[in-house]
PDB file of N, CA, C and O in Angstrom:
ATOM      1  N   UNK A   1     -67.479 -37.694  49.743  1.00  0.00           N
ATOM      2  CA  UNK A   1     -66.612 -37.640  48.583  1.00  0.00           C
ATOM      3  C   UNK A   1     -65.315 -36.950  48.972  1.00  0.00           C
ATOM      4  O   UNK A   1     -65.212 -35.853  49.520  1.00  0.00           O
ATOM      5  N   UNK A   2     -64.316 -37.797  48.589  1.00  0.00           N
ATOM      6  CA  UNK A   2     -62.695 -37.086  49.097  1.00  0.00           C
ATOM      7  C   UNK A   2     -61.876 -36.664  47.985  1.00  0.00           C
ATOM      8  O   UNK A   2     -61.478 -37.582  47.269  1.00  0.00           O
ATOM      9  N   UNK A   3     -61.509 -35.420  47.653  1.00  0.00           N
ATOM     10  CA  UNK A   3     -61.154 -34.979  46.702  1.00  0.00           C
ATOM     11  C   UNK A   3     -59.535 -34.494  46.863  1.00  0.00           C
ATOM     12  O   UNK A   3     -59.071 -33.441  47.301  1.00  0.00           O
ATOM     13  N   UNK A   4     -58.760 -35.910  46.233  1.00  0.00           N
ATOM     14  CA  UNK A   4     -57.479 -35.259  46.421  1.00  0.00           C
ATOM     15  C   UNK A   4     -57.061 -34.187  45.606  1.00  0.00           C
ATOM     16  O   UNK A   4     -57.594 -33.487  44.745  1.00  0.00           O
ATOM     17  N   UNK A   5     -55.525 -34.296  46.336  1.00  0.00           N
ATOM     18  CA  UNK A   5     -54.495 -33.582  45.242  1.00  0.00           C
ATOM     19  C   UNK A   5     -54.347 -33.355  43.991  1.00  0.00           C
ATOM     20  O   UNK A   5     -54.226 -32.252  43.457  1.00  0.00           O
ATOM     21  N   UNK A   6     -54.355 -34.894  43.253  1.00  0.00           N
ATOM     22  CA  UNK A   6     -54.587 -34.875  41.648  1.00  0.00           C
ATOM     23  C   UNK A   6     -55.579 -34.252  41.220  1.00  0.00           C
ATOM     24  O   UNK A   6     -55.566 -33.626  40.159  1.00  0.00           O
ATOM     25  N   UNK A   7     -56.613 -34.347  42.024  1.00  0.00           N
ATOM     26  CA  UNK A   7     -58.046 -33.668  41.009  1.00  0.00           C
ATOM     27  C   UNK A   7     -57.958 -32.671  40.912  1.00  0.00           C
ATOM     28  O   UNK A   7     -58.280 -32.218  39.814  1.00  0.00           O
ATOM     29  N   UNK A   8     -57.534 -31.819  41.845  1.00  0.00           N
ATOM     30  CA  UNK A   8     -56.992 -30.294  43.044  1.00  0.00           C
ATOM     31  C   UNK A   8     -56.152 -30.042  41.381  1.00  0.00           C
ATOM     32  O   UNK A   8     -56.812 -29.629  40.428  1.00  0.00           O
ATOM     33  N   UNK A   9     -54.867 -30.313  41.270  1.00  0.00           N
ATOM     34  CA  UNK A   9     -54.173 -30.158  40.178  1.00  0.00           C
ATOM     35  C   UNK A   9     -54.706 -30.356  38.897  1.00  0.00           C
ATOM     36  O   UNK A   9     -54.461 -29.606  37.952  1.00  0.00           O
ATOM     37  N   UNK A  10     -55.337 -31.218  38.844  1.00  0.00           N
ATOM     38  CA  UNK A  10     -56.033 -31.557  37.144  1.00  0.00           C
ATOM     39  C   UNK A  10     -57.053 -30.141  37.065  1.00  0.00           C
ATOM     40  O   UNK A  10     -56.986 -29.446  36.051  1.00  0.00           O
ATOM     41  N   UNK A  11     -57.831 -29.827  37.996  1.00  0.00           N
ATOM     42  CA  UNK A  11     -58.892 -29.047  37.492  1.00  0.00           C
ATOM     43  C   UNK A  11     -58.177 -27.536  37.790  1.00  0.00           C
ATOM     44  O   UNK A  11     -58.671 -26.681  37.054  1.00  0.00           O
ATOM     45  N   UNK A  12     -57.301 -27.093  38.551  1.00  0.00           N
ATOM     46  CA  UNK A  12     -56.201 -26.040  38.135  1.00  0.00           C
ATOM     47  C   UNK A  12     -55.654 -26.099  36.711  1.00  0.00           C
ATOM     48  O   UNK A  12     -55.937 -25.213  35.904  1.00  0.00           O
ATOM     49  N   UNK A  13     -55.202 -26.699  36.528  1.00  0.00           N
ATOM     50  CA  UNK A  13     -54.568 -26.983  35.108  1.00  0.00           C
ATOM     51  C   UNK A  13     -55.556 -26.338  33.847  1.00  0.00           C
ATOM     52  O   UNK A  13     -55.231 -25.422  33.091  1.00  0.00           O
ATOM     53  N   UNK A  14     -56.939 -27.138  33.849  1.00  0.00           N
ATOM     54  CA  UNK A  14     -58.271 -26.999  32.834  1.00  0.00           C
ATOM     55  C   UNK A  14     -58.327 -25.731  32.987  1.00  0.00           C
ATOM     56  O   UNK A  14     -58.320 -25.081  31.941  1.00  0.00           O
ATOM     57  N   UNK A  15     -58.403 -24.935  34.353  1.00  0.00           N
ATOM     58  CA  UNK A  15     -58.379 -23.689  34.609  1.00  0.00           C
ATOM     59  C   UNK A  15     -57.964 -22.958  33.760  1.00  0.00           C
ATOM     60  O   UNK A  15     -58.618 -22.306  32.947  1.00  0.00           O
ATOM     61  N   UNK A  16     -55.891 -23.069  34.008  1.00  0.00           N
ATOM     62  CA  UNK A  16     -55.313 -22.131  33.880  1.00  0.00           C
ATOM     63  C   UNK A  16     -55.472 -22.341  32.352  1.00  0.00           C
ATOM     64  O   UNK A  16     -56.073 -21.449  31.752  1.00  0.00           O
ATOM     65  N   UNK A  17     -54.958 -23.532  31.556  1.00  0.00           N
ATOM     66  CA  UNK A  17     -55.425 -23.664  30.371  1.00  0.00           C
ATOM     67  C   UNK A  17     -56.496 -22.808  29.854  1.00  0.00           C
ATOM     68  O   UNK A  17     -56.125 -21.728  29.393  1.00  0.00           O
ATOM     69  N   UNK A  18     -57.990 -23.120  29.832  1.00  0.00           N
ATOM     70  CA  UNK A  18     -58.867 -21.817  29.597  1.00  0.00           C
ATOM     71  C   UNK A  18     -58.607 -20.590  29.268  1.00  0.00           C
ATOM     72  O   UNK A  18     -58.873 -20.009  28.215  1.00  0.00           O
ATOM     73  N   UNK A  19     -57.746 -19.972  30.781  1.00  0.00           N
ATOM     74  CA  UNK A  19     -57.599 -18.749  30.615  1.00  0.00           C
ATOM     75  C   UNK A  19     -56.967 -18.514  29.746  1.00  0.00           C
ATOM     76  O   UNK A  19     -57.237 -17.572  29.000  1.00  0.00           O
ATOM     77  N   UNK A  20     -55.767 -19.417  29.545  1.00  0.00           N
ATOM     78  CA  UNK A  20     -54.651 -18.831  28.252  1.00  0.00           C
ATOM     79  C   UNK A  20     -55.171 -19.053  27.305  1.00  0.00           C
ATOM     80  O   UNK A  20     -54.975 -18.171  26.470  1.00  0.00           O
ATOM     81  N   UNK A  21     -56.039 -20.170  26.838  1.00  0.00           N
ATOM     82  CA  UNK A  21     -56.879 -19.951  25.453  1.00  0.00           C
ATOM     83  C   UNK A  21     -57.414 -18.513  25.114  1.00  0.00           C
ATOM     84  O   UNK A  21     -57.166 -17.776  24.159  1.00  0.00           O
ATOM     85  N   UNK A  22     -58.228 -18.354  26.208  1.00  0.00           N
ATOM     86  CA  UNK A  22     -58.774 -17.017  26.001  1.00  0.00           C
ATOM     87  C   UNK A  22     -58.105 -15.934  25.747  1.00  0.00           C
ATOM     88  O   UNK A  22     -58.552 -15.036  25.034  1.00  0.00           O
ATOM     89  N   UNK A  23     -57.254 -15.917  26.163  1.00  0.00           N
ATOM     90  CA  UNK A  23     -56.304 -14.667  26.490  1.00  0.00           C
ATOM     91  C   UNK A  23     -55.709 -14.356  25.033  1.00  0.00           C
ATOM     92  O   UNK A  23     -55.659 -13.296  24.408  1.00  0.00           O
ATOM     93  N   UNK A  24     -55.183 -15.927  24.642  1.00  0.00           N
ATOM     94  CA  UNK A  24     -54.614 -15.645  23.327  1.00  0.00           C
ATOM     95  C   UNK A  24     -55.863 -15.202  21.892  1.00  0.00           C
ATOM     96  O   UNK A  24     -55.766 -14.421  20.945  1.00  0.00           O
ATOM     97  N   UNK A  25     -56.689 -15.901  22.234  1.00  0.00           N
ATOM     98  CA  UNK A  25     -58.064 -15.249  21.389  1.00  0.00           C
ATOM     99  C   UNK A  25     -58.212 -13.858  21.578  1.00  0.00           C
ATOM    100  O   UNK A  25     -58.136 -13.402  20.437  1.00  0.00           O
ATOM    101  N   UNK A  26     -58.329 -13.208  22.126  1.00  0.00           N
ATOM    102  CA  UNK A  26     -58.611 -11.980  22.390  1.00  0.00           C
ATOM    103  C   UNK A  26     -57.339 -11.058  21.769  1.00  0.00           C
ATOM    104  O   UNK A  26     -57.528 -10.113  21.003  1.00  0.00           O
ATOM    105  N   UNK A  27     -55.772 -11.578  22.320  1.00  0.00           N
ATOM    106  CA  UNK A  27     -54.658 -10.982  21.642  1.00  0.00           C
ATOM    107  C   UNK A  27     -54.789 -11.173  20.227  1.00  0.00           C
ATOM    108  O   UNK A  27     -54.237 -10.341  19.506  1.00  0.00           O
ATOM    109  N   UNK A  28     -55.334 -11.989  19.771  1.00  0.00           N
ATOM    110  CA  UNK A  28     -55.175 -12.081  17.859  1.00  0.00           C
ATOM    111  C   UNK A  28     -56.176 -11.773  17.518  1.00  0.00           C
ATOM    112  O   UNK A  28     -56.094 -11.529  16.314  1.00  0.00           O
ATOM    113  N   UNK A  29     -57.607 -11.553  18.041  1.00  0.00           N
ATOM    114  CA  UNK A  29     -58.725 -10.381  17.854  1.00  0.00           C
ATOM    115  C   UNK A  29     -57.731  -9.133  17.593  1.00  0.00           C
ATOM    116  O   UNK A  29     -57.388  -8.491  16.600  1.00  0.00           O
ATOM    117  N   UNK A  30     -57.467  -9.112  18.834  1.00  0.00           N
ATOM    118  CA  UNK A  30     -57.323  -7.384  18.999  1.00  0.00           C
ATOM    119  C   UNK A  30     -55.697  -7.243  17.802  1.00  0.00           C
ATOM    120  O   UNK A  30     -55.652  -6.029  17.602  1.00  0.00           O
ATOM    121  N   UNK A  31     -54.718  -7.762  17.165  1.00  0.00           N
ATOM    122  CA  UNK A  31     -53.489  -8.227  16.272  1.00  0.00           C
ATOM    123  C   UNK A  31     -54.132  -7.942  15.015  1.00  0.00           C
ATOM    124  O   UNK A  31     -53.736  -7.083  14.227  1.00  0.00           O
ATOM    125  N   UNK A  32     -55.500  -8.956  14.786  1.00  0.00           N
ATOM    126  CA  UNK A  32     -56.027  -8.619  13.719  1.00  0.00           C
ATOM    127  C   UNK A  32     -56.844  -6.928  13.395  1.00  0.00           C
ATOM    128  O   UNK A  32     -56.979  -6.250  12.377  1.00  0.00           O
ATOM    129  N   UNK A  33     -57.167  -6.786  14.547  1.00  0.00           N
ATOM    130  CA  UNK A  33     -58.566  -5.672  14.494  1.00  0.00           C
ATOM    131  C   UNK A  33     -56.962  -4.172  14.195  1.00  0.00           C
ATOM    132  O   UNK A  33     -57.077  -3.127  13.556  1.00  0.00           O
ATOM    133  N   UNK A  34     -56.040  -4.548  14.732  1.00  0.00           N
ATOM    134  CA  UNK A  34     -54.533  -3.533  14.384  1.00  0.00           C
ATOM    135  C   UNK A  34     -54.761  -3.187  13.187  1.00  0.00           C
ATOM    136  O   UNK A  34     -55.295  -2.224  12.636  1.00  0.00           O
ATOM    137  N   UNK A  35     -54.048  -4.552  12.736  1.00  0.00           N
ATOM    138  CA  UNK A  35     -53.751  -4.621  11.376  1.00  0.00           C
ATOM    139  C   UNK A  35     -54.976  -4.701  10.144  1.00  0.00           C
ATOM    140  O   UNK A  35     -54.544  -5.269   9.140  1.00  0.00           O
ATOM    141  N   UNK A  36     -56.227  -4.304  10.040  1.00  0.00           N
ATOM    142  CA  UNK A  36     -56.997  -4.605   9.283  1.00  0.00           C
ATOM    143  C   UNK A  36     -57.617  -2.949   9.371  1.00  0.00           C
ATOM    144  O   UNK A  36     -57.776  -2.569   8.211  1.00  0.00           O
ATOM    145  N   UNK A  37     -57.887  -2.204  10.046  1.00  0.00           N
ATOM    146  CA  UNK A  37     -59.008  -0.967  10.312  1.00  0.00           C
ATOM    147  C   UNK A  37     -57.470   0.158  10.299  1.00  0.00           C
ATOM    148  O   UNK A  37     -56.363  -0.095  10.774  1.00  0.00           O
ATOM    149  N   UNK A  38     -57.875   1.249   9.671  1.00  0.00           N
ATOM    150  CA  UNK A  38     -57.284   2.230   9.536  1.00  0.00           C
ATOM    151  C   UNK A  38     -56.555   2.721  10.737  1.00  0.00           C
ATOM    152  O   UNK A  38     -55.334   2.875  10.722  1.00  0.00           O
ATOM    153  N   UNK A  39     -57.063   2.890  11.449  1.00  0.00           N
ATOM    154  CA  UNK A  39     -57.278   3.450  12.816  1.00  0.00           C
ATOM    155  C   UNK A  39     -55.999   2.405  13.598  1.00  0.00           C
ATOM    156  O   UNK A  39     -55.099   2.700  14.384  1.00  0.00           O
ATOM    157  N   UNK A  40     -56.349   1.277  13.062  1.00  0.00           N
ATOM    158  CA  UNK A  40     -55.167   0.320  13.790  1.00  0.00           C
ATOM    159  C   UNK A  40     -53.903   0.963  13.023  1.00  0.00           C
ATOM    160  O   UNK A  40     -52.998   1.450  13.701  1.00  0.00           O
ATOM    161  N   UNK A  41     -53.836   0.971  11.712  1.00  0.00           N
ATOM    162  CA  UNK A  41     -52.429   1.286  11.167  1.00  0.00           C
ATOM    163  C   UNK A  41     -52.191   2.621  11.619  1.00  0.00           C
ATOM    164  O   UNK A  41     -51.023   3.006  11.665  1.00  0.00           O
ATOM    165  N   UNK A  42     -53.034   3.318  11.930  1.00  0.00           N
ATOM    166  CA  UNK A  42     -52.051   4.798  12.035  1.00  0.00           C
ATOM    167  C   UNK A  42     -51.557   4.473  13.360  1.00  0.00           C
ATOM    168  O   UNK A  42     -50.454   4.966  13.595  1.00  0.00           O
ATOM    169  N   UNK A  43     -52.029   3.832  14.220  1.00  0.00           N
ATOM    170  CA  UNK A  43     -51.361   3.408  15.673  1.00  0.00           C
ATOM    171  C   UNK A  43     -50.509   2.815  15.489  1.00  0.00           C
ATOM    172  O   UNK A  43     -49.536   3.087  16.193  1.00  0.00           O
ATOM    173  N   UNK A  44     -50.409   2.093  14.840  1.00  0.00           N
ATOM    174  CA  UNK A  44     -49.262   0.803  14.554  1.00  0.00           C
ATOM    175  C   UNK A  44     -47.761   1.736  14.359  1.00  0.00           C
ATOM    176  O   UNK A  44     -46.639   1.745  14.866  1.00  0.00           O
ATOM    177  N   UNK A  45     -48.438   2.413  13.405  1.00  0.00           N
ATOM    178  CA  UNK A  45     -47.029   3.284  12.765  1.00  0.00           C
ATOM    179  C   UNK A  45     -46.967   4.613  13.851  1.00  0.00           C
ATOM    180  O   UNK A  45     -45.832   5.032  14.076  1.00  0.00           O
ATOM    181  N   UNK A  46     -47.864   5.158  14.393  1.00  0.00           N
ATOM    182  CA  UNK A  46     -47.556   5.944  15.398  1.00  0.00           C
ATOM    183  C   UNK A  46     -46.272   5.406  16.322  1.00  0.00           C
ATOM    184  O   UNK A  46     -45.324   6.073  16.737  1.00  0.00           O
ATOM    185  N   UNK A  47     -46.560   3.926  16.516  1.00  0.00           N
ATOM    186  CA  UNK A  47     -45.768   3.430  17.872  1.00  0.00           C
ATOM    187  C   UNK A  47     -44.495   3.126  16.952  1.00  0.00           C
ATOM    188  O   UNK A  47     -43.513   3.694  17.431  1.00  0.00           O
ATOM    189  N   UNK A  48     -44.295   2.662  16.188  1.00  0.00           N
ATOM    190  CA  UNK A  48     -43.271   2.211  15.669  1.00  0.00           C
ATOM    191  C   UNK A  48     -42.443   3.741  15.123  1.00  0.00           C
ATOM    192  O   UNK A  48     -41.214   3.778  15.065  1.00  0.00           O
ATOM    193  N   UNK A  49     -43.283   4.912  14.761  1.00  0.00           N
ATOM    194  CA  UNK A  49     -42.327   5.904  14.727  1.00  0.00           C
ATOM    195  C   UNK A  49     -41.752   6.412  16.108  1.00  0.00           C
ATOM    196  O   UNK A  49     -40.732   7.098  16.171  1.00  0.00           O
ATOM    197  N   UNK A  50     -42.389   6.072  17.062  1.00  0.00           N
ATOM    198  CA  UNK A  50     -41.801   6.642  18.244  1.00  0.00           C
ATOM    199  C   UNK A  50     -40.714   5.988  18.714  1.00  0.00           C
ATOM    200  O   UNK A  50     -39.730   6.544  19.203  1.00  0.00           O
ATOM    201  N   UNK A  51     -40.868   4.801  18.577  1.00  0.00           N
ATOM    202  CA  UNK A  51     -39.817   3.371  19.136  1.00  0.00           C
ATOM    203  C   UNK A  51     -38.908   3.935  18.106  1.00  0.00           C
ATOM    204  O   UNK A  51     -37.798   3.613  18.528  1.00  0.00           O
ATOM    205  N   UNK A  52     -38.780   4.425  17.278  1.00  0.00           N
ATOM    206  CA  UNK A  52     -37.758   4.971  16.428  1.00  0.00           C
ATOM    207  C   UNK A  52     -36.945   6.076  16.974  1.00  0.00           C
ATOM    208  O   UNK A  52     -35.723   6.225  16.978  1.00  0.00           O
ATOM    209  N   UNK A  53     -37.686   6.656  17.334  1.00  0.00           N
ATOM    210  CA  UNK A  53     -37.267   8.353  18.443  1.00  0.00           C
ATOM    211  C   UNK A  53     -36.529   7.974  19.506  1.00  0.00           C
ATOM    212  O   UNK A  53     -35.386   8.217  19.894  1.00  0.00           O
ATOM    213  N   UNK A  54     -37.623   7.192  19.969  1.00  0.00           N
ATOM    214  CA  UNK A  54     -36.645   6.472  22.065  1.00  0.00           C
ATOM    215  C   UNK A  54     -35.230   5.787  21.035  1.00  0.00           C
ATOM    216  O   UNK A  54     -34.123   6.267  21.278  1.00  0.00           O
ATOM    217  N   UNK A  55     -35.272   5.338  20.583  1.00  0.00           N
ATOM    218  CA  UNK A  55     -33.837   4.289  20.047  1.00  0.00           C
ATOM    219  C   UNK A  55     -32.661   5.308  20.099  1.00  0.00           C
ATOM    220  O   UNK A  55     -31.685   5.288  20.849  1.00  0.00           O
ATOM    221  N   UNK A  56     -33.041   6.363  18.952  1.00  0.00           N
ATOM    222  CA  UNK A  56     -32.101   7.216  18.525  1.00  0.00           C
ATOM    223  C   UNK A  56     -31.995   8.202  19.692  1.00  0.00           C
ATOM    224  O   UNK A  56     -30.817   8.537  19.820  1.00  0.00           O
ATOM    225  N   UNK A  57     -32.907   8.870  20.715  1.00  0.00           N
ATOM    226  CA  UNK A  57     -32.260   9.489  21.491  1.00  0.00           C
ATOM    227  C   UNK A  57     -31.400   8.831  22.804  1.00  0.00           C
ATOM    228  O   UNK A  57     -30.782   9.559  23.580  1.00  0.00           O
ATOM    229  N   UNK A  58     -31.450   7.351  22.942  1.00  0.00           N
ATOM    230  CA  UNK A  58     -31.177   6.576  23.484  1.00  0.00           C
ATOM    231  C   UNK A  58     -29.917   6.230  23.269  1.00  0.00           C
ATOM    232  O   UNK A  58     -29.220   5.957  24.246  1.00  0.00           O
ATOM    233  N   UNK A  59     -29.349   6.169  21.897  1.00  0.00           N
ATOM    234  CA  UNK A  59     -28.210   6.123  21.557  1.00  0.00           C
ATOM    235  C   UNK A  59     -27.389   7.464  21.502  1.00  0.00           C
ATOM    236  O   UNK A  59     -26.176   7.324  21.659  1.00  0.00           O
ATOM    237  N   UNK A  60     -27.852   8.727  21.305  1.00  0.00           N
ATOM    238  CA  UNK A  60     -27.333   9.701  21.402  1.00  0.00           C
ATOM    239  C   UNK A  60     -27.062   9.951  22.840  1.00  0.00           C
ATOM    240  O   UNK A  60     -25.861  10.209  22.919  1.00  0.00           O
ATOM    241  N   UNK A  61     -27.586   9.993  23.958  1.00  0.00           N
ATOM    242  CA  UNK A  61     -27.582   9.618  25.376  1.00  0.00           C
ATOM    243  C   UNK A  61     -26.270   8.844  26.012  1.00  0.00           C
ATOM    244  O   UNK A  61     -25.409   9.202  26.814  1.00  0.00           O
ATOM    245  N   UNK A  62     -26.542   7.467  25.198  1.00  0.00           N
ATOM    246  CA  UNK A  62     -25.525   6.892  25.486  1.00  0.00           C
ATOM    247  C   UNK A  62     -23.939   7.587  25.164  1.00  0.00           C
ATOM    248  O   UNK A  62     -22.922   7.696  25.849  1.00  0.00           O
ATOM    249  N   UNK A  63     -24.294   7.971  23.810  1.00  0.00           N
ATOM    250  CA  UNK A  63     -22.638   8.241  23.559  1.00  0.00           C
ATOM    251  C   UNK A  63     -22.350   9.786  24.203  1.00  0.00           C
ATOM    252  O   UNK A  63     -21.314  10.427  24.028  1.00  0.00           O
ATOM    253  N   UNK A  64     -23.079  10.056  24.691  1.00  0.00           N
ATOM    254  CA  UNK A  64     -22.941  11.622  25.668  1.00  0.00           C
ATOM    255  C   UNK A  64     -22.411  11.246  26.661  1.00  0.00           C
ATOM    256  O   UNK A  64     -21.468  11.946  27.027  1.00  0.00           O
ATOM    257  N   UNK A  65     -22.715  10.159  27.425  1.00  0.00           N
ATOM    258  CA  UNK A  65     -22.580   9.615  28.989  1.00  0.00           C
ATOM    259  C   UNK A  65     -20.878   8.654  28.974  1.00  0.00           C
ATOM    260  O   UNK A  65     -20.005   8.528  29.833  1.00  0.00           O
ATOM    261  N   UNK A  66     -21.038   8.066  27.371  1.00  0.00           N
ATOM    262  CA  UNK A  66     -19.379   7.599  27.288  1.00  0.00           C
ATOM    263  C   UNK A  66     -18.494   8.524  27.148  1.00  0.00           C
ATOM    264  O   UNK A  66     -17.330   8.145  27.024  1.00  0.00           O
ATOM    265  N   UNK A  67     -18.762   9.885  27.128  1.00  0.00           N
ATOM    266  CA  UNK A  67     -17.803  11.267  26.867  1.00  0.00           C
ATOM    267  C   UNK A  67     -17.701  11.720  28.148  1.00  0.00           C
ATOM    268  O   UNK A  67     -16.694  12.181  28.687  1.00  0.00           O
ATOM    269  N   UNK A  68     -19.040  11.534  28.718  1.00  0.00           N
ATOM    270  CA  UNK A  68     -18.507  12.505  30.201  1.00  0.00           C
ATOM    271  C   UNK A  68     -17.340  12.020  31.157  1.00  0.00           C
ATOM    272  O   UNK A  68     -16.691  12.694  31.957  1.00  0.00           O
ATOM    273  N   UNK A  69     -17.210  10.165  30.747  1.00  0.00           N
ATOM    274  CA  UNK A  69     -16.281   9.648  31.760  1.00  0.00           C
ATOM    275  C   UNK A  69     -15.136   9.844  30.987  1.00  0.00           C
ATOM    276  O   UNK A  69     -14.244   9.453  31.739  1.00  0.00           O
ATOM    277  N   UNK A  70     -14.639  10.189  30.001  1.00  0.00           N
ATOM    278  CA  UNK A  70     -13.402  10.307  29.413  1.00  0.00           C
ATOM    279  C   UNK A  70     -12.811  11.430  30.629  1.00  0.00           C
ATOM    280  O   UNK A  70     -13.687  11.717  31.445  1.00  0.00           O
ATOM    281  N   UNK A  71     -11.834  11.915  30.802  1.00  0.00           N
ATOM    282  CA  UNK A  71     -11.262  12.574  31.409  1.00  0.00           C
ATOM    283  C   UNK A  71     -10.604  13.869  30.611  1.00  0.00           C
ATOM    284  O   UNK A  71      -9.613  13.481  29.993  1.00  0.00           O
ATOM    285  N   UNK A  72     -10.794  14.981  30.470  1.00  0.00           N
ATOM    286  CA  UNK A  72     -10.484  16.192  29.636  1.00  0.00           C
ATOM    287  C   UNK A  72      -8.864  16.189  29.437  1.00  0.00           C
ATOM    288  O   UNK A  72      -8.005  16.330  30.306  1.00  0.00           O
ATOM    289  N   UNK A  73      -8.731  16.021  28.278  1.00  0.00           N
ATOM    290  CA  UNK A  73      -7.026  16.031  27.881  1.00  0.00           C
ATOM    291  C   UNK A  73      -6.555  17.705  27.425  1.00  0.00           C
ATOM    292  O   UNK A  73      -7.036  18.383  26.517  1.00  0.00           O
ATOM    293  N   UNK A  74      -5.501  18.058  28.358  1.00  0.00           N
ATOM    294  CA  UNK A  74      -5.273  19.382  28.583  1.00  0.00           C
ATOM    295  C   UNK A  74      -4.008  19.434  27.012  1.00  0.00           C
ATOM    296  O   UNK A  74      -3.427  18.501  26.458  1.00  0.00           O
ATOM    297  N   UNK A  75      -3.987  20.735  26.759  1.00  0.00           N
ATOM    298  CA  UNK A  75      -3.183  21.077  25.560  1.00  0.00           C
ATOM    299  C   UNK A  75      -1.595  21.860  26.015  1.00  0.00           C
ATOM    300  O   UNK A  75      -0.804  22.207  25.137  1.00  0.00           O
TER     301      UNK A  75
END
């Protein structure tokens, strides 16, 4: 039995397919299991208050670092 290329490719494909089925099952398990159990929302909002923190010190950062290159204007 001689098993080309195409088959070689077709049954890679079924493969990789699979996996991403799975993968995405498991991500909307785990999306749902977030959003439904207590425990998910206080995480949820844990992360989203922090992503709030990195933003704002991120922007404060920034506008520190656009001051340092200004050049000091003498009086």
């Amino acid at each position: 039995m001689c098993v080309c290329a195409h088959d070689i490719c077709q049954m890679l494909t079924a493969v990789l397919l699979t996996k991403i089925l799975h993968w995405l099952m498991i991500n909307l398990l785990y999306c749902s299991t977030m959003q439904n159990t207590e425990g998910g929302r206080k995480l949820n909002q844990a992360m989203a208050s922090t992503g709030r923190a990195v933003a704002t010190t991120g922007r404060a950062v920034g506008e520190y670092v656009k001051h340092i290159d200004k050049p000091l204007e003498s009086t």
